[in-house]
PDB file with SEQRES, HELIX, SHEET and CRYST1 records, atoms N, CA, C and O in Angstrom:
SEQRES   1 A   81  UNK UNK UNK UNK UNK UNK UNK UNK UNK UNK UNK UNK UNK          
SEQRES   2 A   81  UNK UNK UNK UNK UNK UNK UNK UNK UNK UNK UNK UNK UNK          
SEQRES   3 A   81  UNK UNK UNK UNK UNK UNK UNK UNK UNK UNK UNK UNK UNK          
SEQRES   4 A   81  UNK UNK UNK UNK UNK UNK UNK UNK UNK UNK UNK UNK UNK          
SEQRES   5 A   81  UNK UNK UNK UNK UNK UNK UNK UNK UNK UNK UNK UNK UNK          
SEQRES   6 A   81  UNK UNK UNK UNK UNK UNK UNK UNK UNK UNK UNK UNK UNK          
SEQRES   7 A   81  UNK UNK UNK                                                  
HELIX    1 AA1 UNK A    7  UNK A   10  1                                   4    
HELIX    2 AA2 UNK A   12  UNK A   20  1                                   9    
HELIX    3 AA3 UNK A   28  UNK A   38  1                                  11    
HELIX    4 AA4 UNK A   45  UNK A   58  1                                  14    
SHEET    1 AA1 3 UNK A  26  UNK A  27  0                                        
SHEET    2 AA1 3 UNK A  69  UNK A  74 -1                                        
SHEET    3 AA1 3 UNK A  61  UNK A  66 -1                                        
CRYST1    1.000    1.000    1.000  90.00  90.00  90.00 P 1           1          
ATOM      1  N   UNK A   1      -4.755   1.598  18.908  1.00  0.00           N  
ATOM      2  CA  UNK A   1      -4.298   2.364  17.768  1.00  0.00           C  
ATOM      3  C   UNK A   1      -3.021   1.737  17.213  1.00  0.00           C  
ATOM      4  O   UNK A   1      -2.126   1.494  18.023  1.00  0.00           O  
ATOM      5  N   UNK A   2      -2.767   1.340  15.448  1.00  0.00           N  
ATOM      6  CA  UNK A   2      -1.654   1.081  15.125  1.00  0.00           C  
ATOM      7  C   UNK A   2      -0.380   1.978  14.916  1.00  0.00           C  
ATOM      8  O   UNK A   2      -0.551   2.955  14.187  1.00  0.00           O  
ATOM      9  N   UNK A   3       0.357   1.867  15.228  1.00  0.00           N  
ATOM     10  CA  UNK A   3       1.565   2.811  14.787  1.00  0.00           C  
ATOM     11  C   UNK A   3       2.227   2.144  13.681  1.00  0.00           C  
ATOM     12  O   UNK A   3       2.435   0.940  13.528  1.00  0.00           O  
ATOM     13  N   UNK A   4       2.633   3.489  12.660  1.00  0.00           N  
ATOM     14  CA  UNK A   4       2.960   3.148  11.344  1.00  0.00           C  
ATOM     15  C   UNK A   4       4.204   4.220  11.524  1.00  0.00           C  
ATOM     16  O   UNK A   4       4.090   5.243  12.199  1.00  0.00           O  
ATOM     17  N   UNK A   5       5.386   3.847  10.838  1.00  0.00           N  
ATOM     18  CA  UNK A   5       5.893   4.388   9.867  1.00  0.00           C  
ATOM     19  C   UNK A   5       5.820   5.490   9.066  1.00  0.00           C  
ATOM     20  O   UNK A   5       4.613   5.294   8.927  1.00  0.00           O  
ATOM     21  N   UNK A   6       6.102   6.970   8.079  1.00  0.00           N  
ATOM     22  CA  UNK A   6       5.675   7.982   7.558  1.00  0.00           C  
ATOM     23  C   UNK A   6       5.639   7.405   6.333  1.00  0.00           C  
ATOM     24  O   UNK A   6       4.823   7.896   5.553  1.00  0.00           O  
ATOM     25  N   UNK A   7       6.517   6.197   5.818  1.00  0.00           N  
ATOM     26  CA  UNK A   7       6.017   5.500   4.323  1.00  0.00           C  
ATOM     27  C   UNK A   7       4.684   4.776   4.836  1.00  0.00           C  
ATOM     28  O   UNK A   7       3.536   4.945   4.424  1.00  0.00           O  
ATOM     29  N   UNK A   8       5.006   4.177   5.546  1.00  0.00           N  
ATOM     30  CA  UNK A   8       3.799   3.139   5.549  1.00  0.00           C  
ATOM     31  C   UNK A   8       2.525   3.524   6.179  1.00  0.00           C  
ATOM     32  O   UNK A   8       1.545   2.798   6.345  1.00  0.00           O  
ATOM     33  N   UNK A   9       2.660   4.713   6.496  1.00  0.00           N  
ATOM     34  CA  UNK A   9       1.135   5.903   6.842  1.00  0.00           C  
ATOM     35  C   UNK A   9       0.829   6.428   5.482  1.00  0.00           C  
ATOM     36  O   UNK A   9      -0.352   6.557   5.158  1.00  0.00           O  
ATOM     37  N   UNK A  10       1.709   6.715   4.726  1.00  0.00           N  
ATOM     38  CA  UNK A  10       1.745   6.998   3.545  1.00  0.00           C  
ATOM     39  C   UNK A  10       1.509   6.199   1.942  1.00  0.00           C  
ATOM     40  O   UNK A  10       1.333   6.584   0.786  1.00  0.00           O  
ATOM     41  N   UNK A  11       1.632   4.785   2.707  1.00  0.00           N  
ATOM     42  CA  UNK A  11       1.283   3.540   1.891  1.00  0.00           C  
ATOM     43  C   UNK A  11       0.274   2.818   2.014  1.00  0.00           C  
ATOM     44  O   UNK A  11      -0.145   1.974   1.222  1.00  0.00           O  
ATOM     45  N   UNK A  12      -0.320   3.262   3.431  1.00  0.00           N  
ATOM     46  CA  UNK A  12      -1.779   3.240   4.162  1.00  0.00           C  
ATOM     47  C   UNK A  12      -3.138   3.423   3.191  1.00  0.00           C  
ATOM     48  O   UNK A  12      -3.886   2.666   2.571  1.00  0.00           O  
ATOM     49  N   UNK A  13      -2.996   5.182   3.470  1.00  0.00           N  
ATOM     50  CA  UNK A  13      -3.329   5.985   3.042  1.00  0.00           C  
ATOM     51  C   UNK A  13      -4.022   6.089   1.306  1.00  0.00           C  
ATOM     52  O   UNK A  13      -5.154   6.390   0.929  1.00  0.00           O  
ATOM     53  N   UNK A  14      -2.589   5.633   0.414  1.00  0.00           N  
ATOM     54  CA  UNK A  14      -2.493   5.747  -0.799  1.00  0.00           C  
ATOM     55  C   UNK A  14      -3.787   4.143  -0.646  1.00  0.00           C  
ATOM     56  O   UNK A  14      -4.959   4.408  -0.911  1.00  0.00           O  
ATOM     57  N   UNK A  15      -3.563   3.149  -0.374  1.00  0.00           N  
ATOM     58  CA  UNK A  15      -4.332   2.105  -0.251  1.00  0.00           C  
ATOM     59  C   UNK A  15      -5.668   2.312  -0.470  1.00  0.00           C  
ATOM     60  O   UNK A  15      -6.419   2.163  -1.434  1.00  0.00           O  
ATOM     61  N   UNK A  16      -5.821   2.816   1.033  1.00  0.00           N  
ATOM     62  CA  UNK A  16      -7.129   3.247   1.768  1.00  0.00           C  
ATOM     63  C   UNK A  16      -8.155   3.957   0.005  1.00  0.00           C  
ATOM     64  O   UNK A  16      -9.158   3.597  -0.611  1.00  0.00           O  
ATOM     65  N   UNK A  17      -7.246   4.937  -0.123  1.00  0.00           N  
ATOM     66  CA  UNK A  17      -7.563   5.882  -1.191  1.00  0.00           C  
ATOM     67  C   UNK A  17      -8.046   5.027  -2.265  1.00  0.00           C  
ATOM     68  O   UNK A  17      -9.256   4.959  -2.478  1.00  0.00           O  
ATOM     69  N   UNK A  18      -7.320   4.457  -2.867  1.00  0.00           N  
ATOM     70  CA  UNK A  18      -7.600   3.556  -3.967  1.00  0.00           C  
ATOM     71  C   UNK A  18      -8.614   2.340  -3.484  1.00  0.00           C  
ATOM     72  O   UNK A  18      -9.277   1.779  -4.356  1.00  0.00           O  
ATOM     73  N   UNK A  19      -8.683   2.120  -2.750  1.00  0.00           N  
ATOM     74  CA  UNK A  19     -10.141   1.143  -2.243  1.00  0.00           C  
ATOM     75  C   UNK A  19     -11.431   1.669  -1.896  1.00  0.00           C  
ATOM     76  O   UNK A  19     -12.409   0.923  -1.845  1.00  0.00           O  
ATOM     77  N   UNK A  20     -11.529   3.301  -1.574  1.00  0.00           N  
ATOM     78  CA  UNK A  20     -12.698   3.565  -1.659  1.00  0.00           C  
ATOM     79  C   UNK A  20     -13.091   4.235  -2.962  1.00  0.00           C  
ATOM     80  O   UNK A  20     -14.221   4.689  -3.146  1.00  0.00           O  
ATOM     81  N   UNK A  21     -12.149   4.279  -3.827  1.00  0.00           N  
ATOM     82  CA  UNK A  21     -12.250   4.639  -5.901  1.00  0.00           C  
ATOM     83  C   UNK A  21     -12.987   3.728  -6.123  1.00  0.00           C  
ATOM     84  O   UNK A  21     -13.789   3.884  -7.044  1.00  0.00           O  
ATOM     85  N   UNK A  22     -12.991   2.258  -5.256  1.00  0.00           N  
ATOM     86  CA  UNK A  22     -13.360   0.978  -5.963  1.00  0.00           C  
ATOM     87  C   UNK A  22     -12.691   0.044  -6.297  1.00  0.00           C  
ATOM     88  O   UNK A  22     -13.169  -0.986  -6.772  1.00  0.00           O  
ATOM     89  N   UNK A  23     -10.955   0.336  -6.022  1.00  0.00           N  
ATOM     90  CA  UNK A  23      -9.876  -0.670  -7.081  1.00  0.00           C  
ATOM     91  C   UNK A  23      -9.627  -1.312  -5.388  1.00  0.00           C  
ATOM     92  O   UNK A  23      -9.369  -0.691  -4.357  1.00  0.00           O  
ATOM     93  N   UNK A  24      -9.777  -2.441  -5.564  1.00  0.00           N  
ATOM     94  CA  UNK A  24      -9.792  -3.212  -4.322  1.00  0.00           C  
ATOM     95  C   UNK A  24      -8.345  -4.154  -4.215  1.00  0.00           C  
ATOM     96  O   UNK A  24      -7.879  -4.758  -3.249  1.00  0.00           O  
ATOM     97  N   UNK A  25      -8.044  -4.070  -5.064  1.00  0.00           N  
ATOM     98  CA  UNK A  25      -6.320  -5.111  -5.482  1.00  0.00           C  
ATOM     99  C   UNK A  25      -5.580  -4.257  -6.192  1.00  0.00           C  
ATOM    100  O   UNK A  25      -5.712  -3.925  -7.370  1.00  0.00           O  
ATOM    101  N   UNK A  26      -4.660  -3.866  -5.265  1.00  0.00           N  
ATOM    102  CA  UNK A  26      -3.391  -2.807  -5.910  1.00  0.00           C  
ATOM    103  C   UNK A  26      -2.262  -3.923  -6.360  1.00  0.00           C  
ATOM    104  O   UNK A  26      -2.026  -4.969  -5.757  1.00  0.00           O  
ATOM    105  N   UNK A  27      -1.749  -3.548  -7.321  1.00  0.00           N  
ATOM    106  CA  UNK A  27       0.163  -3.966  -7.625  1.00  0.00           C  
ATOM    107  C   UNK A  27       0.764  -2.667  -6.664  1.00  0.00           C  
ATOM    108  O   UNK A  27       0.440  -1.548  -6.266  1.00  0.00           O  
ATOM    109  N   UNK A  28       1.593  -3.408  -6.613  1.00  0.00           N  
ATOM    110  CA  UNK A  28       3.343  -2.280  -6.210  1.00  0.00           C  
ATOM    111  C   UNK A  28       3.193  -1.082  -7.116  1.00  0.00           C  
ATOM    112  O   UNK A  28       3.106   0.024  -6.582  1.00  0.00           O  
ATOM    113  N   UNK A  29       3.142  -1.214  -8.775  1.00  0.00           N  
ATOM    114  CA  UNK A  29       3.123  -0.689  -9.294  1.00  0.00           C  
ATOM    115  C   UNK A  29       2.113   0.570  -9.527  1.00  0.00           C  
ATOM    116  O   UNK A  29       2.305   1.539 -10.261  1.00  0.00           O  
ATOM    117  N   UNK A  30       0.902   0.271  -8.642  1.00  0.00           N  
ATOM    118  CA  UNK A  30      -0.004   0.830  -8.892  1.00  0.00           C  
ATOM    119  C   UNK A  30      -0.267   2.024  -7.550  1.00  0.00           C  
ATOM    120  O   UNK A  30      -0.724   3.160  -7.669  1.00  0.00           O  
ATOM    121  N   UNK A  31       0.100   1.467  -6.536  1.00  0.00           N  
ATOM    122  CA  UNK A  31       0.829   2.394  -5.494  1.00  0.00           C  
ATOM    123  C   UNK A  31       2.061   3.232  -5.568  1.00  0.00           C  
ATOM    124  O   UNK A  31       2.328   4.209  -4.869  1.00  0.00           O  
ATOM    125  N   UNK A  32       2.643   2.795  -6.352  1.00  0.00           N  
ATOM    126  CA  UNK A  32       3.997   3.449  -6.588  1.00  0.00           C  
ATOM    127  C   UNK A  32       4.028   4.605  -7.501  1.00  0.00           C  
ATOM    128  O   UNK A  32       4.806   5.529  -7.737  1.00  0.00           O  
ATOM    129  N   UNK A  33       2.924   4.211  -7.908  1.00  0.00           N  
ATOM    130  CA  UNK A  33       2.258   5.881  -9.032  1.00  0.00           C  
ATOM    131  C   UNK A  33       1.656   6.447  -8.325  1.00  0.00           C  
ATOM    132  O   UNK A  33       1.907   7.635  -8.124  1.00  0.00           O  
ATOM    133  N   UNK A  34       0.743   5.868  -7.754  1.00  0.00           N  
ATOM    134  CA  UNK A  34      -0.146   7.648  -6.935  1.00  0.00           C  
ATOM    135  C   UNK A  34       0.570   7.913  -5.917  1.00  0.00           C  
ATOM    136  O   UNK A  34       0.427   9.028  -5.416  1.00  0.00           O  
ATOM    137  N   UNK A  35       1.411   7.096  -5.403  1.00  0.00           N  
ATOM    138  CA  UNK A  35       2.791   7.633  -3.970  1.00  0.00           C  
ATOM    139  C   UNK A  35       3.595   9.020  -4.887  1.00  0.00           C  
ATOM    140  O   UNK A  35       4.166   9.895  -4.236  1.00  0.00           O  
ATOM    141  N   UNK A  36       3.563   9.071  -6.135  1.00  0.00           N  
ATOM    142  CA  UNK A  36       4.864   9.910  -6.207  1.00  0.00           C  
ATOM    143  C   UNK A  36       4.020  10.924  -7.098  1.00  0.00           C  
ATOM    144  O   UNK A  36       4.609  11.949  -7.443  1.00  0.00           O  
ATOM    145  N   UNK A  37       2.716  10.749  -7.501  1.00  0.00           N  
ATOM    146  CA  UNK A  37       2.001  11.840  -7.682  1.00  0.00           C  
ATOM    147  C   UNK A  37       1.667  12.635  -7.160  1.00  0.00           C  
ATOM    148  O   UNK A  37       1.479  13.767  -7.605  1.00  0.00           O  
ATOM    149  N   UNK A  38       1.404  12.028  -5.419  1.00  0.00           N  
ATOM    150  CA  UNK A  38       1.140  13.070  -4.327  1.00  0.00           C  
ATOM    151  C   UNK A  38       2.034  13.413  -3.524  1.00  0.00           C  
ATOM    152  O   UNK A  38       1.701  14.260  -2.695  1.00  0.00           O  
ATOM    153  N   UNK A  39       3.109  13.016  -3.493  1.00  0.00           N  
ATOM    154  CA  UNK A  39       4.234  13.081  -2.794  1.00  0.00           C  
ATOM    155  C   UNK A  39       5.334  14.063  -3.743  1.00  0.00           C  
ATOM    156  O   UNK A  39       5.420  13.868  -4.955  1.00  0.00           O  
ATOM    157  N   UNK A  40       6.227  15.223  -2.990  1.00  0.00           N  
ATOM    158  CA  UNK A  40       6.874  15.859  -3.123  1.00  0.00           C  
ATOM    159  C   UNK A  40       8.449  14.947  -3.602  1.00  0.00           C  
ATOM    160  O   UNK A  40       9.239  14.980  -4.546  1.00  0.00           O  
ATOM    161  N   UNK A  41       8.331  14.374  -2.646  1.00  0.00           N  
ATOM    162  CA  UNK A  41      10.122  13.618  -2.708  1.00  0.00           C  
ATOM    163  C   UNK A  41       9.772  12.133  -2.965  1.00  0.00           C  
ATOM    164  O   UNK A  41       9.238  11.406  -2.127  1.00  0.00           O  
ATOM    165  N   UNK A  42      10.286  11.604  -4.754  1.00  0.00           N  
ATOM    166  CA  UNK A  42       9.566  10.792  -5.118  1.00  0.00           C  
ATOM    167  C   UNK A  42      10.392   8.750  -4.408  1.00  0.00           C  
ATOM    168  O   UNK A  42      11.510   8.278  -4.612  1.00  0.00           O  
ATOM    169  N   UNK A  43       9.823   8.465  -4.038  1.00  0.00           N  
ATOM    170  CA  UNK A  43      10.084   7.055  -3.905  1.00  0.00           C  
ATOM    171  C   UNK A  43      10.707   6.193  -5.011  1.00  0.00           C  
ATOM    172  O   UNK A  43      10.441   6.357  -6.202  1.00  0.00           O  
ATOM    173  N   UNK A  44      11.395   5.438  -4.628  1.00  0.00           N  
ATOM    174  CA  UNK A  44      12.334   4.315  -5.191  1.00  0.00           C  
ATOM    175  C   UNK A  44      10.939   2.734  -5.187  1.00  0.00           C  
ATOM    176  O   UNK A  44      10.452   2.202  -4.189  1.00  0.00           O  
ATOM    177  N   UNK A  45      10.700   2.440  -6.493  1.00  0.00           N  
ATOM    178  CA  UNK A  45       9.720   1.343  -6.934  1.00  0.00           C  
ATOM    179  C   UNK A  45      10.132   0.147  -5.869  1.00  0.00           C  
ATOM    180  O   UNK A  45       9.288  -0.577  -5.341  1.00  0.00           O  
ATOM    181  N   UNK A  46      11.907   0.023  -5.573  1.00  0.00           N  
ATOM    182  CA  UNK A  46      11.839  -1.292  -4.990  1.00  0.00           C  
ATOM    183  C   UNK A  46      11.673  -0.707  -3.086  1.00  0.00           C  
ATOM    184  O   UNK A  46      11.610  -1.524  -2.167  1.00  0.00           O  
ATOM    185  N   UNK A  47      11.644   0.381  -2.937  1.00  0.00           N  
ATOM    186  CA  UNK A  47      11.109   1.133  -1.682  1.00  0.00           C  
ATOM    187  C   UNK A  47      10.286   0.732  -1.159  1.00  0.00           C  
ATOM    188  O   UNK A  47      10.244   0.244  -0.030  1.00  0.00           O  
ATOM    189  N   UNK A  48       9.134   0.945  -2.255  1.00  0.00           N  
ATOM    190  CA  UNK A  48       7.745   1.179  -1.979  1.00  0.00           C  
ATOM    191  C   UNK A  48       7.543  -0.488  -2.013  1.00  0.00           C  
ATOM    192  O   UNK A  48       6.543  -0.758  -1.347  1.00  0.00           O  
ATOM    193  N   UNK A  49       8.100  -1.564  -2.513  1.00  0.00           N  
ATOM    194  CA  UNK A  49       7.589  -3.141  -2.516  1.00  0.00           C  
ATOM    195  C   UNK A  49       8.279  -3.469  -1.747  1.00  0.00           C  
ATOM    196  O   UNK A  49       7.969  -4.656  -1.643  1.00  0.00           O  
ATOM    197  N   UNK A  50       9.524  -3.191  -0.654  1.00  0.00           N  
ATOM    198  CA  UNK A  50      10.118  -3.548   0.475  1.00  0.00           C  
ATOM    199  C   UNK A  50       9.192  -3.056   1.638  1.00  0.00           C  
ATOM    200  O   UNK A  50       9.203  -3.574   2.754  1.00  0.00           O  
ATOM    201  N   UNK A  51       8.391  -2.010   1.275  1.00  0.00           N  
ATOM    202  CA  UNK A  51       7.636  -1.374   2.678  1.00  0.00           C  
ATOM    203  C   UNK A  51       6.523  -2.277   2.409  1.00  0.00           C  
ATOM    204  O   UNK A  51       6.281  -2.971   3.396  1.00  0.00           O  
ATOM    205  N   UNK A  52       5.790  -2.501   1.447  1.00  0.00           N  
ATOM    206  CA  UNK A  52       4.133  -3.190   1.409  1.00  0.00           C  
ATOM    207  C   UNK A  52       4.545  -4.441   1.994  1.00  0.00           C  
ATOM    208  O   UNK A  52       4.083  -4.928   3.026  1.00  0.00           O  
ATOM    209  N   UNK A  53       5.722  -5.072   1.040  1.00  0.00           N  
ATOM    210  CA  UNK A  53       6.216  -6.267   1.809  1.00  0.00           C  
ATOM    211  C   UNK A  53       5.897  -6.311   3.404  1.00  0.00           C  
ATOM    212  O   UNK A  53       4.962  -6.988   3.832  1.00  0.00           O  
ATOM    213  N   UNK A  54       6.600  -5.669   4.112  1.00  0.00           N  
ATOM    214  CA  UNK A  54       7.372  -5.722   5.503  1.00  0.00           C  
ATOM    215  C   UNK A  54       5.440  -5.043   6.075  1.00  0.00           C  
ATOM    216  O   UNK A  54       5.141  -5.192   7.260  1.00  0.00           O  
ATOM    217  N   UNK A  55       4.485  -4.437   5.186  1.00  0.00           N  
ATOM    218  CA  UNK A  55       3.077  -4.197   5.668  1.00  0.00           C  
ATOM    219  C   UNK A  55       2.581  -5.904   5.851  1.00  0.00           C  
ATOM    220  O   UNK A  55       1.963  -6.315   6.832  1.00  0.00           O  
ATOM    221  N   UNK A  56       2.920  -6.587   4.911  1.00  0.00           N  
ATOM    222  CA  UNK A  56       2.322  -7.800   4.392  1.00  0.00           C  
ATOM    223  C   UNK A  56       2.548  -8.919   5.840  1.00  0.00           C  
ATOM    224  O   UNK A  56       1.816  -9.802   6.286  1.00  0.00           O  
ATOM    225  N   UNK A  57       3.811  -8.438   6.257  1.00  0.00           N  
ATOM    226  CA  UNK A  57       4.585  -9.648   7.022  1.00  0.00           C  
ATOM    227  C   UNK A  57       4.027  -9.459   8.371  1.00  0.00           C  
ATOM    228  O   UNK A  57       3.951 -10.454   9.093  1.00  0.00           O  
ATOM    229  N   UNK A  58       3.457  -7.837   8.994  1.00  0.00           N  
ATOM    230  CA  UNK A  58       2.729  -6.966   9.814  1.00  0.00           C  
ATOM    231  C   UNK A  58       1.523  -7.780   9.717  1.00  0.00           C  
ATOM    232  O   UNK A  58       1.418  -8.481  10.724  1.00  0.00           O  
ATOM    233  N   UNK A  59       0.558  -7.954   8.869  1.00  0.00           N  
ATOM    234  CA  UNK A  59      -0.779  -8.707   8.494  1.00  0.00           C  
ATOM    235  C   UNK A  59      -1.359  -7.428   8.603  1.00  0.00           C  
ATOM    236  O   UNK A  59      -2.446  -7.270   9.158  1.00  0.00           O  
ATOM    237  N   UNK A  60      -0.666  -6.440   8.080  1.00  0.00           N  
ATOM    238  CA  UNK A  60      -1.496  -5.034   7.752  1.00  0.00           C  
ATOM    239  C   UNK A  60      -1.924  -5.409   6.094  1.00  0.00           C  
ATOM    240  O   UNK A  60      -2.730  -4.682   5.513  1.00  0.00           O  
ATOM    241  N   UNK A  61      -1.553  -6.131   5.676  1.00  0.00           N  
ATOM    242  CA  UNK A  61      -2.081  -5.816   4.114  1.00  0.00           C  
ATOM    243  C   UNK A  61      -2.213  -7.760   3.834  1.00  0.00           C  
ATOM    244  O   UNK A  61      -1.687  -8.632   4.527  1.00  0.00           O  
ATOM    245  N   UNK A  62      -3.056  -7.931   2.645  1.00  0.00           N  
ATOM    246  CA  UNK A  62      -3.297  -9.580   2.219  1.00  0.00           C  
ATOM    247  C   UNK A  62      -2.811  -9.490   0.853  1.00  0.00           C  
ATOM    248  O   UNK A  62      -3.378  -8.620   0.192  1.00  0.00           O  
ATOM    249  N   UNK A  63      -2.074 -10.037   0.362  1.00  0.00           N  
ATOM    250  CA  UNK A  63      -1.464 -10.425  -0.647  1.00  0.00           C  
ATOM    251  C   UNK A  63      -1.874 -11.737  -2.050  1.00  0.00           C  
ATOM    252  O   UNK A  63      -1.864 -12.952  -1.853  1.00  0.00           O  
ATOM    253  N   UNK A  64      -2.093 -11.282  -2.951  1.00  0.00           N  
ATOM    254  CA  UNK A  64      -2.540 -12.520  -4.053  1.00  0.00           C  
ATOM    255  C   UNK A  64      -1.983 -12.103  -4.799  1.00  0.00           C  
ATOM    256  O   UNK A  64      -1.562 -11.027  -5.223  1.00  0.00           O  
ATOM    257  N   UNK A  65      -2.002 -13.870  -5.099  1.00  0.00           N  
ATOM    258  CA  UNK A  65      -1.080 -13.911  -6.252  1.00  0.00           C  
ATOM    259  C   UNK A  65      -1.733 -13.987  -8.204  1.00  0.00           C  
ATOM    260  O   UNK A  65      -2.122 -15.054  -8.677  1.00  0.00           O  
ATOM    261  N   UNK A  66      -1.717 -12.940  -8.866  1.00  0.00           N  
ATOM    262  CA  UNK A  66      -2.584 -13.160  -9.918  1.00  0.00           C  
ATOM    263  C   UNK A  66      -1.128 -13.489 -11.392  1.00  0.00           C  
ATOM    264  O   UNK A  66      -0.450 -12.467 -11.500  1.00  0.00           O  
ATOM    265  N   UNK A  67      -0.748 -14.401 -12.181  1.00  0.00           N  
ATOM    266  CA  UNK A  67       0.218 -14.497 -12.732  1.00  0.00           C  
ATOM    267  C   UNK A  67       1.398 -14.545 -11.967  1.00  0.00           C  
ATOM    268  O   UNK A  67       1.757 -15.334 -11.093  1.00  0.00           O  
ATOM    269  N   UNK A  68       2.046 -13.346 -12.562  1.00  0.00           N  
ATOM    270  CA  UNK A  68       3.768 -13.404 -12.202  1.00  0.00           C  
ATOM    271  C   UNK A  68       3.171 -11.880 -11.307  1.00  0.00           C  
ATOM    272  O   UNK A  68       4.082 -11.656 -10.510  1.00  0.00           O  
ATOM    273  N   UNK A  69       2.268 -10.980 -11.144  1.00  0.00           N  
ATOM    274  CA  UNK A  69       2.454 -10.259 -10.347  1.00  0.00           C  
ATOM    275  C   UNK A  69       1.334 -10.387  -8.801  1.00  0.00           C  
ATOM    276  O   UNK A  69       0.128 -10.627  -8.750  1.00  0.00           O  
ATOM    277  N   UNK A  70       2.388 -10.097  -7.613  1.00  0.00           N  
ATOM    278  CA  UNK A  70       0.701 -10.065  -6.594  1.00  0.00           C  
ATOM    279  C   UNK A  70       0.138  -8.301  -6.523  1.00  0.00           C  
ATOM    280  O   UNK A  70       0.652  -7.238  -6.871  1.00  0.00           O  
ATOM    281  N   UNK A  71      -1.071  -8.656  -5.932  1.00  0.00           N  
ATOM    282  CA  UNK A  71      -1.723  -8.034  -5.212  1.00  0.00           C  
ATOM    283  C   UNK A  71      -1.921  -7.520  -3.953  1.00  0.00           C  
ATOM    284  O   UNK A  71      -1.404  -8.155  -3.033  1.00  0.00           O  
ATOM    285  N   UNK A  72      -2.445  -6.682  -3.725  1.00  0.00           N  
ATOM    286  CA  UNK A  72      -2.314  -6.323  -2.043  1.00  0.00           C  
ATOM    287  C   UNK A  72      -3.629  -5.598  -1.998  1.00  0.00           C  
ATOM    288  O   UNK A  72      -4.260  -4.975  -2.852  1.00  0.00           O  
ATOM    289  N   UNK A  73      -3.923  -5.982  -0.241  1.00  0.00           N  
ATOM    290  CA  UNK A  73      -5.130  -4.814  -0.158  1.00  0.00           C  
ATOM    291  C   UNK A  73      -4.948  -4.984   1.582  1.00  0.00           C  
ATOM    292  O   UNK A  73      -4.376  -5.894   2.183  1.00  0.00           O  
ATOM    293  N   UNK A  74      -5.595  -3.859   2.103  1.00  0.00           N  
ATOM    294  CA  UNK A  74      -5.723  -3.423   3.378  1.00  0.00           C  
ATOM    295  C   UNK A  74      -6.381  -4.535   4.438  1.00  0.00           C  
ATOM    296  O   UNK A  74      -7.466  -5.091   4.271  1.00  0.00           O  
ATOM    297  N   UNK A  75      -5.688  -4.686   5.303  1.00  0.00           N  
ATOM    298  CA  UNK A  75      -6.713  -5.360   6.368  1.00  0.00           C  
ATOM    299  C   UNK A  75      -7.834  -4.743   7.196  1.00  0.00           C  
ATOM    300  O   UNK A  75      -8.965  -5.189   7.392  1.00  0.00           O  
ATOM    301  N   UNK A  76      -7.395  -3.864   7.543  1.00  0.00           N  
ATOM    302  CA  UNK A  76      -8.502  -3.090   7.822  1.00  0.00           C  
ATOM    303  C   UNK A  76      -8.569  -1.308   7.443  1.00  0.00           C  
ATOM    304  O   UNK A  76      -7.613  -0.566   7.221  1.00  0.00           O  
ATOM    305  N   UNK A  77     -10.246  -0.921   7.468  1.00  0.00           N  
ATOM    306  CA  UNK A  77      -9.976   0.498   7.094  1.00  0.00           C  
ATOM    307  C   UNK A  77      -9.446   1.618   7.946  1.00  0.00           C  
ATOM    308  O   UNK A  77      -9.438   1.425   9.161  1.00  0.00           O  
ATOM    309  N   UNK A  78      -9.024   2.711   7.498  1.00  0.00           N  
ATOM    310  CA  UNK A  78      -8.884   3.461   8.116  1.00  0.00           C  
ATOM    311  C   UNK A  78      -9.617   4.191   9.382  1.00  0.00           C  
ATOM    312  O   UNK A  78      -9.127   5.129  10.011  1.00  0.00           O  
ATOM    313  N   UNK A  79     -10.695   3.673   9.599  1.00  0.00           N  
ATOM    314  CA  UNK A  79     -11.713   4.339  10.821  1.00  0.00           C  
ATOM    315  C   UNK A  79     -11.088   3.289  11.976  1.00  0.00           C  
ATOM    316  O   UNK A  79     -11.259   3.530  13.171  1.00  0.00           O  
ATOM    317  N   UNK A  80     -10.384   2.162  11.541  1.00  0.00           N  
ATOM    318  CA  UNK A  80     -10.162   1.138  12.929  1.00  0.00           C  
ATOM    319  C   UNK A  80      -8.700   1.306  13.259  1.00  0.00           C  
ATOM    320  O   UNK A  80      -8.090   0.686  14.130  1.00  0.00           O  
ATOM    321  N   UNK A  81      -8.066   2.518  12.191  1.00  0.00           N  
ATOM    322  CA  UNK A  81      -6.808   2.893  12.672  1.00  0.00           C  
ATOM    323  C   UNK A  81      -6.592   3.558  14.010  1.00  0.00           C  
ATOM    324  O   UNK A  81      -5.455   3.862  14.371  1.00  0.00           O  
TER     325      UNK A  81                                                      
END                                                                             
């Protein structure tokens, strides 16, 4: 079992969520909106790209680069958590 963090269970989660919608490549930006839609106490944008980061560096999340912004997506799903 991995142990996470309450952002990064929470940055998991928001992931997880948005990959079974179908959107398979999140921005920062794109997590950073449904984090503070569902979330009570809203997150700081460079928060939420210091935590995916520090997911990224974990090899919890894969990162691409499309232009000037990357991407991120889950390494694995939530059932192998």
């Amino acid at each position: 079992m991995i142990k996470h963090g309450m952002l990064e269970s929470a940055i998991m989660n928001v992931l997880w969520n948005l990959e079974e919608s179908g959107m398979f490549k999140s921005s920062v930006k794109d997590v950073h909106k449904a984090l503070n839609e569902q979330s009570k106490t809203k997150k700081a944008y460079t928060t939420v790209k210091t935590v995916m980061d520090r997911l990224y560096q974990k090899n919890m999340l894969v990162k691409t680069r499309h232009g000037r912004r990357y991407y991120y997506r889950t390494t694995y799903t939530n059932q192998d958590d």
